[in-house]
C-alpha positions in Angstrom: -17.2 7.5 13.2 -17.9 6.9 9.5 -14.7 6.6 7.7 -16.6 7.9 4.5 -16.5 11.4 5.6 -12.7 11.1 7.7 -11.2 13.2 10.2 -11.3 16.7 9.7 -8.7 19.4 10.6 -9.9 23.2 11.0 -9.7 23.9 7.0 -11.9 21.4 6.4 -9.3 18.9 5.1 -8.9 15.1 5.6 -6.8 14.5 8.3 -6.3 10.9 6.8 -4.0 9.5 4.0 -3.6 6.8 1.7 -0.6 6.0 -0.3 -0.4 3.6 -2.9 3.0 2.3 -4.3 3.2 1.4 -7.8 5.5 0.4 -10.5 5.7 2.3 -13.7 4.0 0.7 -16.6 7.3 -0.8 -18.4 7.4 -5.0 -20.1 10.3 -6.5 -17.8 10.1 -4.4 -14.9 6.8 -6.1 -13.4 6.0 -8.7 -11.5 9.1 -10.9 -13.0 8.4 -13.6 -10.7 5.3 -14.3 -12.8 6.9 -13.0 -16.4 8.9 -15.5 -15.6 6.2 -18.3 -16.6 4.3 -16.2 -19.2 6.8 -13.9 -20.4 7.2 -9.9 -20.1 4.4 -8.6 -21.8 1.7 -10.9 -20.5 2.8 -10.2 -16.9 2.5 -6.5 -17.5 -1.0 -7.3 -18.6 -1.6 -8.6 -15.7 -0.2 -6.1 -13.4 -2.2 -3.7 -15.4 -5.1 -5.4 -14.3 -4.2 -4.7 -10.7 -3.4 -1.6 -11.5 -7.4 -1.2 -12.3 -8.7 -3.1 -9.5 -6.5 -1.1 -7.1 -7.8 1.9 -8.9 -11.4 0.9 -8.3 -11.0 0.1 -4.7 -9.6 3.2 -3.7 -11.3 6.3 -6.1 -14.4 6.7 -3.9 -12.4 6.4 -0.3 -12.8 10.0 0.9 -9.4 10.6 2.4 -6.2 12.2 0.8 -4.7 9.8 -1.9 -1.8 9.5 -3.5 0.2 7.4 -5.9 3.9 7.1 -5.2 5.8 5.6 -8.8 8.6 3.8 -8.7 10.7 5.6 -11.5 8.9 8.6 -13.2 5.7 9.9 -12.5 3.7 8.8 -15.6 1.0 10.9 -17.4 -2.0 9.8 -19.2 -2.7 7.0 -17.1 -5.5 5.5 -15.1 -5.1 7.3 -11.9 -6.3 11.0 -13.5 -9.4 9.8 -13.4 -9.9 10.3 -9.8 -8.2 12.6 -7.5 -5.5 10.8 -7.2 -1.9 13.0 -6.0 1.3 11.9 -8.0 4.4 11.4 -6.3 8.0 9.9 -6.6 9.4 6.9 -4.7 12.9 7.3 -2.9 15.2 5.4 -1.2 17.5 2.4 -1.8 15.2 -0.1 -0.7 11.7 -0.8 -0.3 11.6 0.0 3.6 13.5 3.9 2.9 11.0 4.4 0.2 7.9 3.4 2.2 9.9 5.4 5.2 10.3 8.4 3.5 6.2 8.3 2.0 5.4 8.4 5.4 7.7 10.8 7.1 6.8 13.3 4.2 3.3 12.9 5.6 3.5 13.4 8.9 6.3 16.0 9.0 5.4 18.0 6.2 2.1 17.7 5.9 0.4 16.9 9.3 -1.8 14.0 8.7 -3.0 11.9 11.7 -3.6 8.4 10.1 -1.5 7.2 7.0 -2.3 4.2 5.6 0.3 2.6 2.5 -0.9 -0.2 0.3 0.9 -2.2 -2.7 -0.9 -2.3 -5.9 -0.6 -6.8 -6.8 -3.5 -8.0 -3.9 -6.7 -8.7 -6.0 -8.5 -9.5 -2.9 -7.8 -6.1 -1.5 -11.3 -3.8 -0.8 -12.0 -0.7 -0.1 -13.7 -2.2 2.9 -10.9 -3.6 3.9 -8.9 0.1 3.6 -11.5 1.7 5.3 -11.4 -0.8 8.1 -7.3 0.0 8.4 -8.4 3.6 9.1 -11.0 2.9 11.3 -8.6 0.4 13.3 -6.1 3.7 13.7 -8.7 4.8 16.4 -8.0 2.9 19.0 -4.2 1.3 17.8 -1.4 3.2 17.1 -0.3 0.5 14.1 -2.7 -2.0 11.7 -1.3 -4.4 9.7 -2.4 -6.5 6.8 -0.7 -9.6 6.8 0.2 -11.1 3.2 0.3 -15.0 2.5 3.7 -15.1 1.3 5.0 -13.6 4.6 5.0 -10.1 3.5 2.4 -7.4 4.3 0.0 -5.9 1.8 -1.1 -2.1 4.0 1.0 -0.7 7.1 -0.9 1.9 8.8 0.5 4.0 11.0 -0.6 7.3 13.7 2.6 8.5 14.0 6.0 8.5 12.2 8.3 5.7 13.3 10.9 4.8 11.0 11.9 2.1 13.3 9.7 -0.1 11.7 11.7 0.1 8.2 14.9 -0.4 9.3 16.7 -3.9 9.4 14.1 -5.5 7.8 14.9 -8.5 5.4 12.5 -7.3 2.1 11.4 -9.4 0.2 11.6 -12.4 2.0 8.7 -14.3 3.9 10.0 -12.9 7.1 8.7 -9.3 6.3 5.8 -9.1 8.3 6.9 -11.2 11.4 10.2 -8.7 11.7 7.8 -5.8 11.5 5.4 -7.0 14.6 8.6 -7.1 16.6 9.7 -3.6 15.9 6.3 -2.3 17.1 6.1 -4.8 19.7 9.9 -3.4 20.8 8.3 0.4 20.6 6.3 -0.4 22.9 3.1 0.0 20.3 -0.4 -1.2 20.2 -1.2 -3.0 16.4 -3.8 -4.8 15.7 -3.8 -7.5 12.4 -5.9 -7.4 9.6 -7.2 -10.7 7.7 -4.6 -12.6 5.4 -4.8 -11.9 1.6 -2.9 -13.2 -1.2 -0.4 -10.4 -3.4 -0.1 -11.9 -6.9 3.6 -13.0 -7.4 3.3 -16.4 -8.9 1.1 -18.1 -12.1 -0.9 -20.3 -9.0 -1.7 -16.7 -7.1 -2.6 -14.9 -10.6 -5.1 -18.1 -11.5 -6.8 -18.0 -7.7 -7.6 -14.6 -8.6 -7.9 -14.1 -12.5 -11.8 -14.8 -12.6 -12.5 -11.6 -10.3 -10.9 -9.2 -12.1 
């Protein structure tokens, strides 16, 4: 199948999804792990920088997109320049947010493969997203591991909010307590290769010159 054209319903429409989770634009409120080194408005500088890479990666993937903000859906901003849905984040935690992106898609919405991806991995393609989607052919879960323990995209053919619940975010346990849900589901996954989110001054300078 070539991922470029995606899965089809009877209108005509992409039966595939990617959401992207962001964090509004706002000094202090982004990546303070790394304003904590260079300071608040240096690290939004730099977020804004993967902001744009994420952007570039995704504008030409021909599935449904979407952006999911963290506080207010901004205007003006990089994502109208491709056709790129706006959306609100909700929840109390990063796993009900993430949760409730995906059950809006498959409940309301009838997608068959949803793919969600962070916005702070510098070494994240578009050829790794379309390998996700591709990967959703023959496993029912795909998951990108991230170095810190985390995971940088959860894909997904079905809505099982099993795999938010109980988990320990932001820790470096993240990903190993989400194989074990799926593994306890009963699920086939497959992994994707590691990459590296940008949390830390030593992750920002592995990655700076690409960007």
């Amino acid at each position: 199948m070539n991922i470029q054209q995606g899965t089809l319903n009877k209108e005509g429409r992409t039966r595939e999804k990617l959401i992207i989770f962001v964090k509004n634009e706002e000094a202090g409120k982004t990546k303070t792990r790394l304003a904590a080194t260079i300071g608040d408005e240096q690290s939004l500088e730099v977020y804004q920088k993967l902001l744009g890479w994420t952007f570039e990666q995704t504008r030409n993937l021909e599935v449904a997109k979407e952006v999911w903000y963290s506080r207010f859906i901004a205007e003006n901003d990089i994502w109208e320049g491709g056709d790129f849905k706006k959306q609100l984040q909700s929840g109390e935690n990063l796993g009900k947010r993430m949760s409730n992106a995906f059950q809006e898609s498959f409940m309301e919405e009838s997608f068959q493969k949803v793919v969600i991806i962070g916005s702070d991995c510098a070494e994240l393609s578009s050829g790794i997203i379309q390998q996700a989607f591709q990967e959703l052919e023959e496993h029912e879960f795909v998951i990108g591991p991230a170095e810190d323990g985390g995971y940088y995209l959860l894909g997904m053919r079905n809505f099982y909010p099993e795999v938010f619940e109980d988990i320990e975010w932001s820790t470096g346990s993240v990903f190993q307590e989400t194989i074990e849900k799926i593994q306890e589901l009963g699920c086939s996954f497959t992994t994707l290769k590691e990459l590296n989110d940008v949390d830390t001054i030593e992750d920002w300078n592995r990655v700076k010159s690409g960007l």
